[in-house]
C-alpha positions in Angstrom: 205.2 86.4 21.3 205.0 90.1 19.6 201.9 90.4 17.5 199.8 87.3 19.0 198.2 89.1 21.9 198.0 86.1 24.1 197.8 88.9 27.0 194.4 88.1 27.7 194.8 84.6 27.7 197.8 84.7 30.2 196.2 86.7 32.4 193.2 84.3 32.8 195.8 81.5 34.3 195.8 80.7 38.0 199.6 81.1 38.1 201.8 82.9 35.6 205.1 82.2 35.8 207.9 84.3 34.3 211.7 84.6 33.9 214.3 86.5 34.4 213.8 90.5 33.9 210.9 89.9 31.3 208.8 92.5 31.7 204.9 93.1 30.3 204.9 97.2 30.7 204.3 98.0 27.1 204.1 94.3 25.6 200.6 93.9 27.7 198.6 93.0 24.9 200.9 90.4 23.9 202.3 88.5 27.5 199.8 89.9 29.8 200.3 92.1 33.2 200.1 89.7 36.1 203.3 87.9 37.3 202.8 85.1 40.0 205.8 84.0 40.2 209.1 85.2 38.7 212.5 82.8 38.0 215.4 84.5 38.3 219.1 83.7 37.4 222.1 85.2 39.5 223.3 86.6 36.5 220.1 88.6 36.1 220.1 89.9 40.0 221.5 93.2 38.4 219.1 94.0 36.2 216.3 93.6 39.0 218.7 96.1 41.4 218.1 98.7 38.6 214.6 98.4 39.0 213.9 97.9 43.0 210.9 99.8 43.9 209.5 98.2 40.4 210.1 94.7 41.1 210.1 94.0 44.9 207.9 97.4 46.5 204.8 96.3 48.9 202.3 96.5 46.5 204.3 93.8 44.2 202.8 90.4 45.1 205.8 88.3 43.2 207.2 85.8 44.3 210.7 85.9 43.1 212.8 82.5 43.1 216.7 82.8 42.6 218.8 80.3 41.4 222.2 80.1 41.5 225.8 78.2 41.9 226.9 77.7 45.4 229.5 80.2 45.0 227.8 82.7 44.6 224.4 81.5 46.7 226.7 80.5 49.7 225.7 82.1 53.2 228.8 82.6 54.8 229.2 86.3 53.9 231.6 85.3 50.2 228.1 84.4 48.7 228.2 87.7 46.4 224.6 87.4 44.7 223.0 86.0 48.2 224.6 89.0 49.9 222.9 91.0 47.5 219.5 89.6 48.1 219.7 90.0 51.5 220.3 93.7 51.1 217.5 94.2 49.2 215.1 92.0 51.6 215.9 94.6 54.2 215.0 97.3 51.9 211.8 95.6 51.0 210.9 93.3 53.7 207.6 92.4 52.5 209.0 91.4 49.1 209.1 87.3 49.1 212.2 86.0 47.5 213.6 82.9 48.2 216.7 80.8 47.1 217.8 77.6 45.8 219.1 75.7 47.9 222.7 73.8 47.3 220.3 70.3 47.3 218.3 71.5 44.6 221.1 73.0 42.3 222.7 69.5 42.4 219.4 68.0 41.5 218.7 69.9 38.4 222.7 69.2 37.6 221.3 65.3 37.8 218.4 65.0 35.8 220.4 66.7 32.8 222.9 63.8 33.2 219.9 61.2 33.4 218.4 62.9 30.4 221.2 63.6 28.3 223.7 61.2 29.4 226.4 64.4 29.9 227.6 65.5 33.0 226.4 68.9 33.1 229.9 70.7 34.6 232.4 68.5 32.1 230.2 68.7 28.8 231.2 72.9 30.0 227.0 73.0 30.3 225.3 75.6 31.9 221.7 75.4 32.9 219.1 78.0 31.6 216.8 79.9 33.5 213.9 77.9 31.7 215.7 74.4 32.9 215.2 75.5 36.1 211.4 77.0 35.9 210.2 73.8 34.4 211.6 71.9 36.6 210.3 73.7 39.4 207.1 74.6 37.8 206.6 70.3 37.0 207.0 70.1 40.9 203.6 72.3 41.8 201.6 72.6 38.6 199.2 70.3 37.6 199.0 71.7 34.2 201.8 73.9 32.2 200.9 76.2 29.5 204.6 77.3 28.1 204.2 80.6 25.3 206.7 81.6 22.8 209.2 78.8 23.3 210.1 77.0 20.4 211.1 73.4 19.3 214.3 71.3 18.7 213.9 71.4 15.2 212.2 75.2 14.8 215.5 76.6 13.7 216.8 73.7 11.4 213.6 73.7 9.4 212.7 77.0 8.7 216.2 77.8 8.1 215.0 76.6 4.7 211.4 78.3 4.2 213.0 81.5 4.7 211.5 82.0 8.0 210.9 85.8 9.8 214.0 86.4 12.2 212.6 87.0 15.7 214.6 88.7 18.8 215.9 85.9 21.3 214.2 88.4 24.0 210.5 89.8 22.9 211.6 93.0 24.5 214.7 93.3 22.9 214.0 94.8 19.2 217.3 94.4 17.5 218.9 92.0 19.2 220.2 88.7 18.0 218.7 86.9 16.1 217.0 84.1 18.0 218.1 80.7 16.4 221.6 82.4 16.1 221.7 83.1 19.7 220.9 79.3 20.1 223.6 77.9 17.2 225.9 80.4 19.2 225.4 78.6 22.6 224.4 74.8 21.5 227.9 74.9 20.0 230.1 76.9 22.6 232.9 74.5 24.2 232.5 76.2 27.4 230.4 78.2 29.0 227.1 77.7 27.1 223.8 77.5 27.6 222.4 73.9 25.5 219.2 75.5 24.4 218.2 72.9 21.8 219.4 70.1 24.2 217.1 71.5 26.5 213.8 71.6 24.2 214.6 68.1 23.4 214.2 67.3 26.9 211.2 69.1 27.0 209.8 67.3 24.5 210.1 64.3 25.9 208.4 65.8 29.1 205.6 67.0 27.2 204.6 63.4 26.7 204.3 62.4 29.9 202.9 65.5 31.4 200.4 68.1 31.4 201.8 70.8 29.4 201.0 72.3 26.3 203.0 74.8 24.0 201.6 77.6 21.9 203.1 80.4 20.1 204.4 78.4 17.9 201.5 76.5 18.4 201.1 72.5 18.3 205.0 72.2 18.0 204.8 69.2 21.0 202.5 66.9 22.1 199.4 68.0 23.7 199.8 66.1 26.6 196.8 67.3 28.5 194.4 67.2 25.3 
């Protein structure tokens, strides 16, 4: 996304959907400044404590969706990331945050079997952040604009035309390299997120819905052309 100043362009959409802690102070041009609604993994909770008043103060219309495993979502008081949520709802009680629920973690678990033909927990698979926002955003959008997401066969190609190493994170200059930090994960025997996996998927979504990918551009079907 750095260098394409889509900003505009984002901002212009009814809905604008981001993840995790991205943030667009200082890469406006680029991603835009409006943020309708904001996926969030557990293991990125933290990063959003750091930043309170920033992310969840009254004048912050976000909504922020969690997601999370059941053990750490669970409301019986051992929930340690739901716990934390609810602190910070009393601190900002006009902030909207919600949780998945149990139901819907399990669901996202079952379409990666259906589309991969792995079970998610014994192929040692852990969803991404982006799993889950497509998903979701597939449920209430009746078209899906996706920027700076790549392909299943980006990293594999231009391996060979010498391609321009990228961040994995636009606003993390420095950081590795992002088809390394995919190899690194697509390969892990535990523990790993199946990035590549996943944009095959996506793919395959593309053709049956409304969604179109730029930045790279025209690296799926243009379902909704």
């Amino acid at each position: 996304m750095l260098g394409q100043r889509a900003g505009s362009v984002i901002d212009r959409s009814a809905c604008v959907w981001r993840m995790n802690n991205a943030p667009t102070a200082g890469f406006e041009a680029d991603v835009g400044t409006r943020t309708s609604v904001r996926v969030v993994s557990h293991t990125s909770v933290p990063l959003l404590r750091q930043k309170q008043q920033h992310y969840f103060g009254e004048a912050n219309e976000t909504i922020y969706v969690i997601w999370g495993p059941y053990r750490n979502m669970r409301r019986d008081g051992k929930g340690a990331t739901y716990n934390e949520l609810r602190q910070m709802a009393r601190n900002y009680p006009h902030a909207k945050i919600y949780v998945t629920t149990e139901e819907r973690m399990n669901y996202c678990d079952k379409v990666f079997q259906r589309e991969t033909g792995k079970d998610r927990a014994q192929s040692g698979t852990y969803l991404s952040t982006g799993w889950f926002t497509l998903l979701l955003a597939m449920d209430v959008c009746h078209k899906i604009h996706i920027f700076g997401m790549i392909n299943d066969t980006y990293c594999s190609f231009h391996r060979a035309e010498g391609r321009k190493k990228v961040p994995y994170h636009y606003y993390e200059a420095g950081s590795r390299d992002e088809c390394a930090e995919y190899a690194i994960h697509e390969n892990a025997l535990y523990g790993g997120h199946r990035f590549i996996t996943e944009k095959t998927v996506f793919a395959k979504w593309a053709k049956n819905h409304n969604i179109i990918f730029s930045h790279p551009a025209s690296i799926y079907p243009e379902s909704g052309s």
